[in-house]
LUMLO-718761 format. One line per 4 residues: number of its first residue (from 1); their letters; for each residue z, x, y of N, C-alpha, C. Coordinates in steps of 0.1 Angstrom, whole numbers, plus 2048, in hexadecimal, padded with zeros to 3 digits. Layout:
N
NUM = a = Z X Y Z X Y Z X Y; ...
// end
This chain:
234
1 = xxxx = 40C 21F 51A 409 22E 519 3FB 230 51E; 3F9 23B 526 3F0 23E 530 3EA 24E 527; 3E3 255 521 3DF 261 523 3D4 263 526; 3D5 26E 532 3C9 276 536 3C1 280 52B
5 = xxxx = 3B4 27E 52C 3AF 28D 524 3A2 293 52D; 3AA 299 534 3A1 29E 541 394 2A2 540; 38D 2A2 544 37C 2AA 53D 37B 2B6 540; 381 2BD 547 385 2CE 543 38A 2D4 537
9 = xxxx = 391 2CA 532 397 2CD 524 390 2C6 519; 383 2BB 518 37C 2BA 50E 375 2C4 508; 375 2C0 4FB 36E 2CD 4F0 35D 2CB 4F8; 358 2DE 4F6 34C 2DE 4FB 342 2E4 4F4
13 = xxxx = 336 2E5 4F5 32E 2EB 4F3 31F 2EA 4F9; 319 2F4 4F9 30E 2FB 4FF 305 2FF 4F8; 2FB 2F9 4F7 2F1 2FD 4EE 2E2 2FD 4F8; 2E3 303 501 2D6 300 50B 2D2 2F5 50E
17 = xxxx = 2CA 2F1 50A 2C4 2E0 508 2D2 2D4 50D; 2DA 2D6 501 2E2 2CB 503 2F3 2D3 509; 2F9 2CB 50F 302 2D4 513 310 2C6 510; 315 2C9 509 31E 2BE 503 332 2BC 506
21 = xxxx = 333 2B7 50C 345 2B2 50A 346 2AB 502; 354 2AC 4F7 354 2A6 4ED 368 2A0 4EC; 366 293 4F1 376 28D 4F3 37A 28B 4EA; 375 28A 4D9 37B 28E 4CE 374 299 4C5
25 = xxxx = 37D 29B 4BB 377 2A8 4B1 366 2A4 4AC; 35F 2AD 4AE 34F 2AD 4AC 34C 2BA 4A6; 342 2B8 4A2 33D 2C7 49B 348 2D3 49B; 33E 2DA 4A6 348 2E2 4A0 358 2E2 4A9
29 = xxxx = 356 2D7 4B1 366 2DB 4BA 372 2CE 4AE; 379 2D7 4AE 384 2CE 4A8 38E 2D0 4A8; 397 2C1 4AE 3A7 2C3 4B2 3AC 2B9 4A9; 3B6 2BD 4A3 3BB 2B2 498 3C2 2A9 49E
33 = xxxx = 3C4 2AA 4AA 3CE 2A3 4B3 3C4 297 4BD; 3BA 299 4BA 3A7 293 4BF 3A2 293 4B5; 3A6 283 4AF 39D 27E 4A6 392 273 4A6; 39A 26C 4B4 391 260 4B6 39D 257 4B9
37 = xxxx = 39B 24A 4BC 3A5 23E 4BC 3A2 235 4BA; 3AA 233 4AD 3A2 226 4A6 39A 22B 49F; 38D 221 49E 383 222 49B 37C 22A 4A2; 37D 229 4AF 374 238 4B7 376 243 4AE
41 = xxxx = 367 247 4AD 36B 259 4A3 367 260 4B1; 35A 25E 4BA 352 268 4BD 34F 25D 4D0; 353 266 4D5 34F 267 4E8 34B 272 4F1; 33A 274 4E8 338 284 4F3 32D 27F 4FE
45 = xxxx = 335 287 508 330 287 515 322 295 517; 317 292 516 30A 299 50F 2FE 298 51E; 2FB 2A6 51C 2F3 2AA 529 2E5 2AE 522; 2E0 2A4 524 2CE 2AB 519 2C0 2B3 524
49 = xxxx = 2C3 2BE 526 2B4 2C0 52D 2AB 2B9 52B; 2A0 2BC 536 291 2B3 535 28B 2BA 52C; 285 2B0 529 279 2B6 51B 282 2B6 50C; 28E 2B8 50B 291 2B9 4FF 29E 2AD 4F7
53 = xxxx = 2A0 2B0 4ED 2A9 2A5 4E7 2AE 2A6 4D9; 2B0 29C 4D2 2B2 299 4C2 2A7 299 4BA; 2A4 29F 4B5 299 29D 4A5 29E 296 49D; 295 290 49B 29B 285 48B 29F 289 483
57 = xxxx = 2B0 283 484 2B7 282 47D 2BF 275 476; 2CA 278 46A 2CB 26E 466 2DB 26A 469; 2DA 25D 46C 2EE 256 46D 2EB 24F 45F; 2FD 249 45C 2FC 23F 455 308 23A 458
61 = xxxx = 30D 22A 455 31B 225 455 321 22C 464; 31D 229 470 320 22C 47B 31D 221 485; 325 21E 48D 31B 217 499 31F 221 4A3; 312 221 4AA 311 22E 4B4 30A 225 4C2
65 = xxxx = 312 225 4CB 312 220 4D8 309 22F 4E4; 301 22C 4EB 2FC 234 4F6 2FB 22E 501; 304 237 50B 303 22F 51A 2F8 23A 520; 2EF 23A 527 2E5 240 532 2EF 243 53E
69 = xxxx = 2F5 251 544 2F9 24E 550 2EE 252 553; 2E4 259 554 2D9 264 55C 2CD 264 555; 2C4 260 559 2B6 266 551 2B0 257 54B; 2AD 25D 542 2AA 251 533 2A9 25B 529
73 = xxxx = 2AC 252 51A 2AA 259 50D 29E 251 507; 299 255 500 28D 24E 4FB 293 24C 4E7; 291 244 4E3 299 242 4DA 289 241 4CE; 288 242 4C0 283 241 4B5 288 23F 4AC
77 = xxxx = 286 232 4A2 28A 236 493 285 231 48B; 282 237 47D 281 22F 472 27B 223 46A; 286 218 472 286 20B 474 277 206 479; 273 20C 483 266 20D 48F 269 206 49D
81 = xxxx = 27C 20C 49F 27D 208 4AD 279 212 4B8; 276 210 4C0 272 218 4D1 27C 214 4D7; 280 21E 4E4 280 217 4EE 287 225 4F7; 283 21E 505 288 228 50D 295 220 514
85 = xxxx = 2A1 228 514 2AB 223 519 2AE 22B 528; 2AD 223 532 2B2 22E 540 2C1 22C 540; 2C3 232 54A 2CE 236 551 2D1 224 55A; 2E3 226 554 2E4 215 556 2E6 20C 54E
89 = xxxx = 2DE 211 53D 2DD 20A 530 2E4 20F 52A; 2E2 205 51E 2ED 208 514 2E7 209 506; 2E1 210 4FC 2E1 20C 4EE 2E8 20E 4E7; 2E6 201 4DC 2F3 204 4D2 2E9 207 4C2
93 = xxxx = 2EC 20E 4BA 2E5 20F 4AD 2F3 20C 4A3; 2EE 201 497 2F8 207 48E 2F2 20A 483; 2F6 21A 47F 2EB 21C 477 2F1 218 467; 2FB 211 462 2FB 209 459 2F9 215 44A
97 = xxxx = 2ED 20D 441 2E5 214 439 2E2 220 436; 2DC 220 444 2D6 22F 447 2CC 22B 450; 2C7 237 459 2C1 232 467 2BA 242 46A; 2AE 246 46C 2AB 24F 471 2A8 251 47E
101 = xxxx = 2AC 257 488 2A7 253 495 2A5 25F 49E; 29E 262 4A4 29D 26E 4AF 2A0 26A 4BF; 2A8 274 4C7 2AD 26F 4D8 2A6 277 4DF; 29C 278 4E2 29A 280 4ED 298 27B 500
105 = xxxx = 293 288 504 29A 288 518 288 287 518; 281 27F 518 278 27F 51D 274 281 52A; 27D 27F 538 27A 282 543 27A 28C 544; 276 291 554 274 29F 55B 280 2A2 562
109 = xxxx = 290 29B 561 29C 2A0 566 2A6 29F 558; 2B1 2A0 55D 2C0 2A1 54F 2BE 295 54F; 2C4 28F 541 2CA 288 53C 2D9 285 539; 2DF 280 53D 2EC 27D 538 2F1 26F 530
113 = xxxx = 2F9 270 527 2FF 267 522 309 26B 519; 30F 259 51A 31D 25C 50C 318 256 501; 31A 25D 4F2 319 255 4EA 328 256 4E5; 32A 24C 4DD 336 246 4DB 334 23B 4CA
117 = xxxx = 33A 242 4C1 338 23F 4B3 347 23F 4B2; 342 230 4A8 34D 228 4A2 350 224 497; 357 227 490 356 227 483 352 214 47C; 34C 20B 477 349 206 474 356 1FC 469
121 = xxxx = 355 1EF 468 363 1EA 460 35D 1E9 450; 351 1EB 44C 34F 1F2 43F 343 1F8 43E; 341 1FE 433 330 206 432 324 1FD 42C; 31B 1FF 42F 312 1F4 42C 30C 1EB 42F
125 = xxxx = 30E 1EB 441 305 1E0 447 2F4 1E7 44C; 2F0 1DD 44D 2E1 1DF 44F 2DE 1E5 45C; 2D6 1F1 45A 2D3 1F8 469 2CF 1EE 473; 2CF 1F3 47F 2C4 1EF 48F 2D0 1F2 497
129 = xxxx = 2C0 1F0 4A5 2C1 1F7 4B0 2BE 1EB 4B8; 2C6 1EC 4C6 2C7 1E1 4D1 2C7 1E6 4DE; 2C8 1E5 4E9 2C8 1E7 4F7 2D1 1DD 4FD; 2D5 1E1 507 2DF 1DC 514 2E3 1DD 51E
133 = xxxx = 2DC 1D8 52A 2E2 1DB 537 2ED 1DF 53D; 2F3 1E6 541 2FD 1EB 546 301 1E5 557; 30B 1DF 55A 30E 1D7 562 30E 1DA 56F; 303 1D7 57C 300 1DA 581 2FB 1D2 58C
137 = xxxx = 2FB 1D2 59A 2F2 1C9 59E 2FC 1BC 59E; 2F7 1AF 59D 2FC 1A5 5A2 308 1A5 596; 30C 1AF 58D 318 1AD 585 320 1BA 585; 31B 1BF 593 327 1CA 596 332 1C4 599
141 = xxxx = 33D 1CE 596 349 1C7 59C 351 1BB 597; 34B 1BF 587 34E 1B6 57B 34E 1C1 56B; 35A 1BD 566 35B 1C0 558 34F 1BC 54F; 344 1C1 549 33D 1B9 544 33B 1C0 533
145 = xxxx = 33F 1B9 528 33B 1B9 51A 333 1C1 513; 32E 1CE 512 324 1D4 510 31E 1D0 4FC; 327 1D1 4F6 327 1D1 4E8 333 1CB 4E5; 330 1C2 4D7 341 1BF 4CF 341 1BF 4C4
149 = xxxx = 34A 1BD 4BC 34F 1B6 4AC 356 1B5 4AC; 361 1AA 4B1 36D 1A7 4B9 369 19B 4B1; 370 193 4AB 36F 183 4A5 36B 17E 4AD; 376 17A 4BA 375 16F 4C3 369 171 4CF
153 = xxxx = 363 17F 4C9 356 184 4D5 346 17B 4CD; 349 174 4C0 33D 174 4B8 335 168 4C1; 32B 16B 4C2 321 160 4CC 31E 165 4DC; 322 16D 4DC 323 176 4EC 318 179 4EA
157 = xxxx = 30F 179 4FB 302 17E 4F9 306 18E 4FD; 307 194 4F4 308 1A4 4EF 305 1A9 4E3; 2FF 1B1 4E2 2FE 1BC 4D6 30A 1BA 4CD; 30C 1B8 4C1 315 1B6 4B8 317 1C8 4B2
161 = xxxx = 327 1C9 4AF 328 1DB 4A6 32F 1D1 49D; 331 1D9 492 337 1D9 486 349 1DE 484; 34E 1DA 493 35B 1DD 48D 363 1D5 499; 36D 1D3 496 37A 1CD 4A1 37A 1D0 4AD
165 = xxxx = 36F 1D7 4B2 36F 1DD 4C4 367 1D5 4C9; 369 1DA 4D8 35D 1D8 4E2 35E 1DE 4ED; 350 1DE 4F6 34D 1EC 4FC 352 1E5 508; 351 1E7 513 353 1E1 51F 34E 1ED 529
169 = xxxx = 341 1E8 535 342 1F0 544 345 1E6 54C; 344 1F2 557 346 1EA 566 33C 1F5 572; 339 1EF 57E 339 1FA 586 341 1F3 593; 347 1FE 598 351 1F9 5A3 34A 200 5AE
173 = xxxx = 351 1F9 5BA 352 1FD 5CA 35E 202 5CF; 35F 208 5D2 369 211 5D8 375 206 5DE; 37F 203 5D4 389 1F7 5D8 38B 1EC 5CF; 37B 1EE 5C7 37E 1E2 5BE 381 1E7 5B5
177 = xxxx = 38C 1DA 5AB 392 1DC 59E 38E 1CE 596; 38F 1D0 58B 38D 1CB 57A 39B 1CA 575; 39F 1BE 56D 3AB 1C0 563 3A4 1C0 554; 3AB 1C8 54D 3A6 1C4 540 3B3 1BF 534
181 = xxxx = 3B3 1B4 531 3BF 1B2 528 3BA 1B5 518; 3C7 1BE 51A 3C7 1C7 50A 3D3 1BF 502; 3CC 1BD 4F5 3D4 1B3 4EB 3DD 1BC 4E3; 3EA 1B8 4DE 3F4 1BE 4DA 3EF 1C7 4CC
185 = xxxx = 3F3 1D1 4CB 3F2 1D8 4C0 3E3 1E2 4C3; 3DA 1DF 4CD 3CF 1E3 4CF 3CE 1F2 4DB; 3C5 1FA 4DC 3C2 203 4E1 3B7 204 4E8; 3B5 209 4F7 3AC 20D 4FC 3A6 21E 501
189 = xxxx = 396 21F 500 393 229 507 38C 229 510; 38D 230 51C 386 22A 525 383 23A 52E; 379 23A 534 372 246 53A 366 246 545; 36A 249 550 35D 248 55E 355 24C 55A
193 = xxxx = 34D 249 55D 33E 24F 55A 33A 252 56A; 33E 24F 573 33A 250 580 349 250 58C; 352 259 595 357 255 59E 366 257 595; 370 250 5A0 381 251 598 384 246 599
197 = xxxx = 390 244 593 397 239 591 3A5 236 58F; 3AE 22D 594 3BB 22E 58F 3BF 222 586; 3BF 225 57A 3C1 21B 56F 3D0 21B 56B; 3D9 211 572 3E8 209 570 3ED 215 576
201 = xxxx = 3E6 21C 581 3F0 224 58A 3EE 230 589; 3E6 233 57C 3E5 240 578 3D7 24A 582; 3D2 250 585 3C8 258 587 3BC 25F 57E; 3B5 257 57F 3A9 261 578 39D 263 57B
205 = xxxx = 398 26E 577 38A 274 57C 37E 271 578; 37A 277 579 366 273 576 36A 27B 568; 362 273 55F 360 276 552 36D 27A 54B; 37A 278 54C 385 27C 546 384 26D 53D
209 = xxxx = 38F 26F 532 38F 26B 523 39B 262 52C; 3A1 253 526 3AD 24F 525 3B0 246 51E; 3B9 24B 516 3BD 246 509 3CC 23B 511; 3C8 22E 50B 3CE 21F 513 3D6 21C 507
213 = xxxx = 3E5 21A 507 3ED 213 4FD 3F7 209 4FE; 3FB 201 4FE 405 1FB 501 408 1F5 509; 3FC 1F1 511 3F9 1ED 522 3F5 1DB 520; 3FA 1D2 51F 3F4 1C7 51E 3EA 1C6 52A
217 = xxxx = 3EE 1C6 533 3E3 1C6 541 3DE 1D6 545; 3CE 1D7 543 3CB 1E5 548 3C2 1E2 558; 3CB 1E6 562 3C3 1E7 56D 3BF 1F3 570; 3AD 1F1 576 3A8 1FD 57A 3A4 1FA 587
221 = xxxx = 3A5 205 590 39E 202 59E 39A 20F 5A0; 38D 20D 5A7 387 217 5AC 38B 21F 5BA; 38A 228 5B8 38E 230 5C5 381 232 5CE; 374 237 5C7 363 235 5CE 35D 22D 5C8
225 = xxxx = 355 230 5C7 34B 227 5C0 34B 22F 5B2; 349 226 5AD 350 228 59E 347 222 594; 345 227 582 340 223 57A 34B 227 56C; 34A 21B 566 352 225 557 34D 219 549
229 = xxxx = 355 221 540 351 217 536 362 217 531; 365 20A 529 36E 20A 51E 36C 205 512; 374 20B 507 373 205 4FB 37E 201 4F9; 37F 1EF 4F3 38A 1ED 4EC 391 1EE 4DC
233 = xx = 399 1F2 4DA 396 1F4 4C8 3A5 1F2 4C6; 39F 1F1 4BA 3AD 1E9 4AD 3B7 1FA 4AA
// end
């Protein structure tokens, strides 16, 4: 099972500053029929003007994944982590405990990114913050690991989440394809961040939602040059 969730029809909102698609129910957009999958609760596709961003605020019992497609976010918390994440990277926070942290667009152009929260396999782990390259360069044109907590992922040099998933990019060239083998009973989401793609025959666009079921083998190939991310989940 293949579904499209086109990015014309993601939940939106507009608030100046940030200009937000929301591929499940968020504030205030809510579809009962978009709750998330799995453990995914939250995948918004987020446009931050320069100069502005997040004020500190608080998560808890969440792990919250950020991909950079554009800009950088400058990250603070708490804890007394820094850091600037560009465009290309990846951080992952789990804010566990409790975790206060502020995002802002410190550059002089937009910002884009997805964040992408997961619900966690119980409450009560200990906050932090990590960074991760996003696959590029001599590991284009390769499926590569972004984040896990998958059992048989434990020792992988990646960022560890707190629940039965894992993140997966790639960046393609126009022709090249990736398989990803999806284990029985399991689900995937997966979404371009850059370019189209036809995933086991199907068509999809830049930034559209697709919700993966029952597919033991997921092939993707690019149609241009291409970027996306996937999540695997229980």
């Amino acid at each position: 099972m293949i579904e499209i969730r086109a990015f014309d029809g993601l939940g939106h909102a507009d608030h100046g500053w940030l200009n937000a698609r929301h591929h499940f129910s968020f504030a205030e957009y809510m579809d009962p029929d978009r709750m998330g999958v799995g453990p995914l609760r939250v995948w918004n596709d987020d446009t931050i003007a320069p100069g502005t961003g997040f004020p500190p605020h608080g998560h808890r019992d969440m792990e919250i994944i950020t991909y950079v497609r554009h800009g950088a976010i400058t990250h603070e918390d708490n804890l007394g982590n820094k850091g600037r994440t560009e465009a290309g990277d990846v951080q992952i926070m789990s804010a566990g405990t409790g975790i206060m942290h502020s995002e802002y667009n410190r550059e002089d152009e937009t910002t884009q990114i997805f964040q992408i929260w997961i619900i966690p396999n119980r409450d009560g782990h200990a906050p932090r913050w990590e960074t991760k390259e996003f696959p590029k360069g001599e590991n284009s044109g390769q499926l590569v690991m972004l984040a896990s907590g998958r059992p048989g992922d434990a020792g992988a040099d990646v960022p560890v989440i707190h629940q039965d998933a894992a993140l997966f990019g790639a960046s393609l060239s126009a022709g090249q394809e990736v398989v990803h083998n999806l284990a029985g009973g399991r689900k995937a989401y997966l979404v371009p961040s850059q370019g189209t793609l036809v995933v086991n025959g199907t068509n999809v666009g830049e930034r559209d939602g697709v919700v993966i079921a029952e597919e033991p083998e997921i092939r993707i190939s690019a149609t241009g040059d291409a970027e996306f991310v996937l999540a695997d989940l229980p």
